[in-house]
Each structure stands twice: as C-alpha cells, then as structure tokens.
C-alpha positions in Angstrom: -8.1 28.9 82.6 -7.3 32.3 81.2 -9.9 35.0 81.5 -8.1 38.4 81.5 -8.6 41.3 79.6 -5.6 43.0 77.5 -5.8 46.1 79.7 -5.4 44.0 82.8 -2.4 41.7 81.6 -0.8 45.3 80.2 -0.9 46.4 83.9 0.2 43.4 85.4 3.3 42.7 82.9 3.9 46.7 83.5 4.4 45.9 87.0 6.4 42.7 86.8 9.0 45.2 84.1 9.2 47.4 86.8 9.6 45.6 89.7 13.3 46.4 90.4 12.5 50.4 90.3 9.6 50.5 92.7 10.4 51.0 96.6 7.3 50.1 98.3 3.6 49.8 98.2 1.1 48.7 96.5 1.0 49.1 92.8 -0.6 51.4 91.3 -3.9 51.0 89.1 -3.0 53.5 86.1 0.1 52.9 84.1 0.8 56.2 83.5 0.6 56.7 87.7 2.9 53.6 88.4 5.5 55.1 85.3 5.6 58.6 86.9 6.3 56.8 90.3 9.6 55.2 88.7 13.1 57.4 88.2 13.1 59.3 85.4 15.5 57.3 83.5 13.2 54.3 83.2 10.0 56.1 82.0 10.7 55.9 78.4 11.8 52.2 78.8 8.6 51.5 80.3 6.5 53.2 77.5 8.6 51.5 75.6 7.7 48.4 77.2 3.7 49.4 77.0 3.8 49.8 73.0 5.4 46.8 72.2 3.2 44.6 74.5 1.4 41.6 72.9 -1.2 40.5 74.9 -1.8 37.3 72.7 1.8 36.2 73.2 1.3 36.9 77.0 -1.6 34.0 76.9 0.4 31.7 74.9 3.4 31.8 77.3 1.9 32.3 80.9 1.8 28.4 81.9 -0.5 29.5 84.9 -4.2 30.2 85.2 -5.0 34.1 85.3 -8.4 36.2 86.3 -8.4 39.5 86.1 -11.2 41.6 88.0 -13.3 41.9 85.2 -13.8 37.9 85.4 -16.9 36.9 86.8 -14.6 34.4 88.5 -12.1 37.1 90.0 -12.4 35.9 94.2 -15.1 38.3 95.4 -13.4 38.9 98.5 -10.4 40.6 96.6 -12.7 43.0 95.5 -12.9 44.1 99.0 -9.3 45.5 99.1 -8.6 49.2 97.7 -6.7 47.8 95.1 -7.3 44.7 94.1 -4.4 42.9 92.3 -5.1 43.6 88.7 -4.6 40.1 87.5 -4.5 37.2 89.7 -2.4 34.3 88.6 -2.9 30.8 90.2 -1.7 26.9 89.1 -4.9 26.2 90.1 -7.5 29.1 89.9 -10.4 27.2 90.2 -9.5 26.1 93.7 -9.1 29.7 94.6 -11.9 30.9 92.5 -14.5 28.5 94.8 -13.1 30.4 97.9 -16.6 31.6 99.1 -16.3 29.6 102.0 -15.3 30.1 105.7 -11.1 30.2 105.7 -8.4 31.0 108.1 -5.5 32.9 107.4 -2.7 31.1 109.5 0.8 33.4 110.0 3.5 34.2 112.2 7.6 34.6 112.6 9.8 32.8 110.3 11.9 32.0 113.1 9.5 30.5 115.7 9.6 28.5 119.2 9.1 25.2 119.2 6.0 25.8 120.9 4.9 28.5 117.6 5.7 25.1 115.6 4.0 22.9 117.9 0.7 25.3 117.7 0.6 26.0 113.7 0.9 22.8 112.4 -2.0 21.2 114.9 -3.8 24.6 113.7 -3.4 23.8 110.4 -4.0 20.0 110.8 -6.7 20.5 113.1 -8.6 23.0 110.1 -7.3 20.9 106.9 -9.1 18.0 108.4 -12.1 20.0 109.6 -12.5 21.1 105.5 -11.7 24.9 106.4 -8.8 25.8 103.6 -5.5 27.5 105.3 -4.2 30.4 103.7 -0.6 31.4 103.8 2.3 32.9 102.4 5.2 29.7 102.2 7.6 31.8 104.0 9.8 29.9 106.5 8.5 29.2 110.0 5.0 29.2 111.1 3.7 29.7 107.4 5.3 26.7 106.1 4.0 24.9 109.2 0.7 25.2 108.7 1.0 24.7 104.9 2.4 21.1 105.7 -0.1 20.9 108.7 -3.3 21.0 106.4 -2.1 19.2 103.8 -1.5 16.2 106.3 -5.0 16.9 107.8 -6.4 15.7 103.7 -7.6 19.9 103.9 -6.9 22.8 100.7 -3.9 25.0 101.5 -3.3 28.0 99.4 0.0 29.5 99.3 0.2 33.2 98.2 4.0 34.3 96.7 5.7 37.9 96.3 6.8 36.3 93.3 5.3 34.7 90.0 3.6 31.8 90.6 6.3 29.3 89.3 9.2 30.6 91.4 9.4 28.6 94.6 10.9 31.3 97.3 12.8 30.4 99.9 14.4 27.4 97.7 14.6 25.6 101.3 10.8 25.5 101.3 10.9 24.2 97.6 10.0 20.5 98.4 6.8 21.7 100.0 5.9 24.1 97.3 6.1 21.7 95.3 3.3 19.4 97.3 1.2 22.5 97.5 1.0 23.1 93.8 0.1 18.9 93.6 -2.4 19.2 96.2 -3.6 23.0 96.7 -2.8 26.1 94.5 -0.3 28.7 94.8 -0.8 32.3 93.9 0.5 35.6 93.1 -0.8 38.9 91.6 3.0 38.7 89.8 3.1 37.3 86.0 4.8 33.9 86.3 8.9 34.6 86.0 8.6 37.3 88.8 11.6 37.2 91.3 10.8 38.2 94.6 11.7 41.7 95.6 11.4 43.4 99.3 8.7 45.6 98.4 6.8 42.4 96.8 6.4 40.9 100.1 3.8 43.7 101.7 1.7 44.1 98.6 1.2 40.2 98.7 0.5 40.5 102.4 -2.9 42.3 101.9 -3.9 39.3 99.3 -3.8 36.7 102.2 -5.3 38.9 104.2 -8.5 39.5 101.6 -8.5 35.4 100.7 -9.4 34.3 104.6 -12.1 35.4 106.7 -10.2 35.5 109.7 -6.2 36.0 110.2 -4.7 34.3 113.0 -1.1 35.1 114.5 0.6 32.5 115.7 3.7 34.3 116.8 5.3 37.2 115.6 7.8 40.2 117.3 6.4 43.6 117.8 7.9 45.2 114.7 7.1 41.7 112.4 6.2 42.0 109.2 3.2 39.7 110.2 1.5 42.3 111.3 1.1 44.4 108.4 -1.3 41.1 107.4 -3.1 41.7 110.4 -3.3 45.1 109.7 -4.4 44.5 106.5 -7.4 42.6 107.5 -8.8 44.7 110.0 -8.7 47.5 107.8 -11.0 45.9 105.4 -13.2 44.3 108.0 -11.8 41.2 108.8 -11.5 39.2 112.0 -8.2 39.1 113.5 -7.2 36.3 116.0 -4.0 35.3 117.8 -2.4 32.5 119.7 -0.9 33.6 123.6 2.7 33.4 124.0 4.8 34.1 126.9 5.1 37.4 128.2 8.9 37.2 128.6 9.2 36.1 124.7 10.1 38.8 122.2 8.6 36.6 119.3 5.0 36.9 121.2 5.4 40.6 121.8 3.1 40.9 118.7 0.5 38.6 119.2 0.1 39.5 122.8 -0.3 42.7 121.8 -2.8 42.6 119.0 -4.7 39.9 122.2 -4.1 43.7 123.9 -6.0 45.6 121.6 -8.8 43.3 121.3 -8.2 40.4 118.4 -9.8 37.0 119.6 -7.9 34.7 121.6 -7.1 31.1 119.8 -6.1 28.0 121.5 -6.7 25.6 119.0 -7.9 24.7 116.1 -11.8 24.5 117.6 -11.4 28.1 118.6 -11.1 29.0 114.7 -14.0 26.9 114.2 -16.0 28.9 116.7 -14.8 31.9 115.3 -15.9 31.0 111.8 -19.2 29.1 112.0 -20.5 30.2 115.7 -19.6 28.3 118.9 -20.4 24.7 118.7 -21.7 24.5 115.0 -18.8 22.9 113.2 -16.2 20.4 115.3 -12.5 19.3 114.7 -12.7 15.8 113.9 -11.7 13.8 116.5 -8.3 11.7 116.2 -8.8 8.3 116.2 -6.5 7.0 119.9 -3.2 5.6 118.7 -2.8 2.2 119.8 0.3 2.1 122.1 2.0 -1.0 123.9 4.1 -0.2 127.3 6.3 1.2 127.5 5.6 3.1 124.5 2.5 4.9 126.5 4.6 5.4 129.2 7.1 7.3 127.6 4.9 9.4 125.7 3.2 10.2 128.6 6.7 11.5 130.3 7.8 13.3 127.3 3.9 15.2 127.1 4.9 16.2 130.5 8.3 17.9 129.2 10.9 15.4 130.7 13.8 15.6 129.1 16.1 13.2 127.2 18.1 12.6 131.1 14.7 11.9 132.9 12.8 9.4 130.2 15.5 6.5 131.5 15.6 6.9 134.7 11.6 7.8 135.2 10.6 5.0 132.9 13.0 2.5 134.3 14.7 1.4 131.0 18.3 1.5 129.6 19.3 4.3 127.1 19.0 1.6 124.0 15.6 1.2 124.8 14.5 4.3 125.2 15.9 5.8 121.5 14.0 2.4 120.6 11.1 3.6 121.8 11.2 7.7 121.1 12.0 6.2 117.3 9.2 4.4 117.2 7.0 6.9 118.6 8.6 9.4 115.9 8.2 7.2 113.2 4.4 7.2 114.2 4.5 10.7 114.1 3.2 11.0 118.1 6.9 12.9 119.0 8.8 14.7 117.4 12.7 16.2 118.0 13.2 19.5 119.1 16.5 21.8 118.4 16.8 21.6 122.1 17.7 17.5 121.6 14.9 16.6 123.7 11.7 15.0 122.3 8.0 17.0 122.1 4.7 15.4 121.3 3.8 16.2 117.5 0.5 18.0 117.6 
C-alpha cells in the first residue's frame, strides 16, 4: 500500500540525500529550511537533487508500504508529535495503521543485567500474549529482548529503525529482524536504502515514543539515550513507566530516577496492563504449570532461589552428570536459561 503525496515523498527522499550532512535533530518540514541547514557546498546538489526528482519512479522502486500524513491512514497518534515524520514507510503498514489500540513502548540499555534481560523479555511475553502490541527500536539489549519476548507470547511487535526499512541495523540482530518483518512490521520515517547515521537514532526515538501509549524503561544509565524516548513521550502527553533496579547499579541510575520524578512503577507485565486499561480490567494470561518429574522440580526450584552451578549438586544430592542432564533439559524446555556469569537463571 502506497498512499503518499509527491510533496511528501520529495521531502522524505530530500532527507534520505542529505542524511550524511545533517548533525542532529529532527528534520525539518520545508525543503528549503532543511537545505539552508546543510554546508554551503551541498545546497546546489540538493536543489539539484529536488528538480530532478521523479516521484513516479520513487513508487515503482520503494518495495515498502508508505503513508504520508495526508493519508487518511497516517497513525493518528503521529500526528501528535510537532513534526510528524513526513512519510512513514513500513513492510507492513496496515499493522501499524490499525494501531489505535492500548500499546507499550518497551526500552532500555543495550548492554543490560541479566536481571534487565530477565524483566524485558517476560514484559514482552507477558503483553504479546495479553494482545497488547510491543513497540521498540531493535537495538541490542533490552529492545531486542522484548521484540523476541512478544513474538514468543503469539503478540504484534513493531520495530521502529533509524534506517530504511530494509536495512537490518545492528547485523547481529539480523536473524530477529528478519522474524519481525515475517511476523510484525518494521518501520522507519527513512526511504528504504537509508543507512543508519548517529543523528538518525533520536529523530526515530520520538516515533516509538508517539506509536505506544505508555513507555516503559527497563534499564537504562543516567545519561542513556533511552531517555530521550522517555522524554519524548512525556512531552507529548504520554505515560511514562519504569522497572526498579538497584540503587548501587549505574545502568538503573535512569530508571530510578525517572521512578524519582514521578513515572509509574512496573513490576511486570500486569502492572502495564493496569496502566493501560485500569486496575484489574484486562489480565496476563495465565501460564499453563509445566509438568516436571524429580528431580527436575527440585532443581528448578534451587536455581529460582539463585544457587549457583557449585550448590545445585551438592543441595540436590546428585552427581555433576546429572545435574547438566537435568539444567539441559530444563533449558531445552525453556524454564532456565544460562547466564554470562555460567550459572543457570529461570527464563521468565
């Protein structure tokens, strides 16, 4: 589906040319505003650019869906932002189109704890399988967490890029793009082709944050980009959420902080629900009990209670064959899972 105007897809495109020569911001809404912003040098290039422009042959070659904001199918909640992106391209618009609903904005640090990791993917589980779509920006960490957390709860995930839509960035988190674009959509104000650039990633921060109806924070540092997203939504009358970390942890220096200056606390997945649809209206479906012989229980129960790889033999009573046995089989069910650490945590 293809339903932008020629103005529109000129301003886009304009943007995507220029790309290398702008610092930082958002872009702006007149061409002639975003050309005088570039070095002098590039000005008649991108005028240049402007009259040769074929918005026909721009169609004809996207390979992605595109709205601009004069579509009647343009996501009302962009429209909320001061500038909305001028064309929104998507590999599947019409998932994103529909987003009228109740969704949750799910970010943090790309270089979580295990407990971050622990907490985002049940968030994202917990929500996918509760039908609330996750929104998110496929970076690495807590982003591609809860990504791969909905989409193994059967929910919608929507991953928005600060490139064009058919550039997976980072290349590590390529196999999951990859399931998103089978199973969700990914999105990008960028024309399809766009690399990502470091000014790219803020501008596409504020389109996350217009797509949910409340951001959470999972973890993020004090000075983390993650909180321009936060920042974002607040400013345009959004809910703003985070998950409690430790005090002595730089990576929850953020979120403690924005829990500081009032955002709502989230434990879990059924706190987002209470935030969304009003305390008690809407529960997390409830996971059916796995079925576990001994000593299978009993070793998940020591390794819920944080025993380490030393203590599961000699608190269980069992020889160190039987124990990888029984942490593999447990792993295998996806009930544990193996930290960096070594030692064995339960999957949410």
């Amino acid at each position: 589906m293809i339903d932008a105007c020629d103005r529109c897809l000129r301003r886009s495109h304009l943007v995507a040319f220029l790309a290398g020569d702008v610092q930082r911001g958002v872009p702006e809404a007149d061409p002639e505003a975003l050309i005088a912003a570039v070095p002098a040098g590039r000005r008649a290039d991108a005028r240049s650019f402007l009259a040769r422009f074929d918005p026909r042959a721009a169609r004809a070659t996207l390979g992605a869906d595109a709205l601009c904001g004069h579509s009647d199918s343009f996501p009302a909640r962009l429209r909320d932002l001061p500038e909305p992106p001028a064309v929104l391209y998507s590999t599947r618009i019409g998932l994103v189109a529909r987003l009228d609903e109740p969704v949750a904005v799910v970010i943090g640090s790309r270089r979580p704890s295990e407990y971050g990791r622990t907490v985002a993917y049940g968030l994202g589980r917990g929500l996918g399988a509760a039908g609330v779509p996750v929104v998110s920006g496929l970076a690495l960490g807590i982003d591609a967490v809860a990504h791969r957390g909905c989409l193994d709860g059967d929910g919608r995930t929507v991953a928005v890029l600060a490139s064009g839509v058919d550039v997976a960035y980072p290349r590590t988190n390529r196999r999951l793009y990859e399931r998103i674009r089978a199973e969700g959509a990914i999105v990008s104000e960028m024309p399809p082709g766009t690399r990502p650039l470091r000014w790219l990633f803020p501008a596409r921060n504020r389109i996350m944050a217009a797509l949910g109806q409340l951001t959470v924070v999972v973890e993020a540092a004090e000075r983390s980009g993650t909180l321009i997203t936060a920042d974002c939504a607040a400013d345009i009358g959004r809910d703003v959420a985070a998950v409690p970390g430790l005090v002595t942890s730089e990576v929850a220096a953020g979120t403690n902080g924005l829990l500081r200056n009032g955002a709502a606390l989230v434990t879990g997945p059924q706190d987002v629900l209470d935030l969304l649809y009003g305390v008690g209206v809407r529960e997390v479906p409830a996971a059916p009990e796995p079925v576990l012989d001994e000593p299978d229980r009993g070793l998940l129960e020591l390794v819920a209670r944080g025993a380490g790889l030393d203590e599961l033999g000699r608190e269980a009573g069992l020889p160190a064959a039987a124990v990888r046995a029984t942490l593999a089989r447990l792993e295998l069910r996806g009930l544990v899972r193996r930290a960096p650490s070594g030692n064995y945590v339960p999957a949410a």
